[in-house]
C-alpha positions, 0 to 999 in steps of 0.5 A: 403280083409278079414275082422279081427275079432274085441275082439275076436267076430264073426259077422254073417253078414260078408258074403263074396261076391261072386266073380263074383258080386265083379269083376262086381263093383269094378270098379264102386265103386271106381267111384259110377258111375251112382248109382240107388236108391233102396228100401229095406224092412226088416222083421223078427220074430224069434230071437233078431229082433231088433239086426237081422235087424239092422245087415242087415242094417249093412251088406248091408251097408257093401257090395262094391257097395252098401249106406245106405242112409236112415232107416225107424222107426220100426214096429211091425206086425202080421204075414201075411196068419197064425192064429193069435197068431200062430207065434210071431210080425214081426219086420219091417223096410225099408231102401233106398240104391243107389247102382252100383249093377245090380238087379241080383247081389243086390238080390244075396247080399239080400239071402246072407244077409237072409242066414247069419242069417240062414234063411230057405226057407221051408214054404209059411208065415213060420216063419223067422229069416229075411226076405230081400226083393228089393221093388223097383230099380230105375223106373225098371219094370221086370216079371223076376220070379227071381226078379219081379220088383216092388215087386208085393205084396209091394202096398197091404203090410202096413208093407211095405208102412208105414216105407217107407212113414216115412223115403220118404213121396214123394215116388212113387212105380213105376207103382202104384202111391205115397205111401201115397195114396197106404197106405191111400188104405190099413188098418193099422191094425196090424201095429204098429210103435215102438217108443221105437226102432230105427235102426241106420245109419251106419256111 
């Protein structure tokens, strides 16, 4: 089905799905069969940050197969690996989803979601216009160099663990142990929340 165009506006976000992960969930959308719960965190840097990780938000929220059940508050954060004041603050959320995706069709959606937004891959620590990254699927653990599941840095990353302890305070990162000690076990420093901004829920 494609999606009219609203006064004339042309959404960024609106990606199609390929094919072959629309056929995989059909069936199980209409049902939402046995849907896992997945985490996903959110970054960007360059750009409207505000608006670039709310559209994320959105089109995910808009992806067949595929509930936004929670957003975390925003932080700001310095950029990881680069000279301080050589790149501007990350914006930084965490969203949880309950999806009928497989992993591989959920990370398929997450690089659809970065290239919508013209992200470009060619520097480690580079600059980005947004970054979407599966923290965790259900209690899944794989070494798949594709999808390394947990996300294998997520336990050292306060950008990561402070907006998910926020919005799931009795979250567990599968083989690490409950957020709350893992953040208690890294600094804060250069994490800091942004009352002044919210991401909305989409409806």
């Amino acid at each position: 089905m494609t999606r009219p165009s609203t006064q004339g506006q042309t959404d960024p976000t609106v990606q199609p799905v390929p094919a072959s992960v629309v056929e995989r969930v059909d069936a199980a959308d209409t049902t939402l069969h046995n849907p896992k719960r997945a985490v996903v965190s959110l970054g960007a840097n360059l750009g409207n940050r505000l608006e670039t990780l709310q559209g994320a938000v959105d089109a995910l929220e808009d992806t067949p197969g595929i509930r936004v059940k929670a957003v975390s508050p925003v932080y700001e954060t310095e950029p990881w690996g680069v000279e301080p004041g050589s790149q501007p603050s990350y914006f930084n959320a965490v969203v949880v989803l309950k999806t009928t995706l497989p992993p591989s069709s959920l990370l398929e959606r997450a690089h659809a979601v970065e290239e919508a937004f013209h992200r470009v891959r060619d520097e480690r620590w580079g600059p980005r216009t947004l970054d979407v990254d599966i923290v965790s699927y259900a209690d899944l653990h794989s070494d798949d160099p594709q999808l390394t599941l947990p996300h294998p840095r997520a336990h050292e990353r306060a950008f990561v663990l402070a907006p998910w302890h926020d919005v799931d305070p009795e979250a567990e990162l599968p083989g690490r142990g409950p957020v709350t000690d893992l953040l208690a076990a890294v600094t804060r420093e250069g994490v800091t929340p942004r009352a002044d901004l919210e991401l909305r829920l989409p409806e």
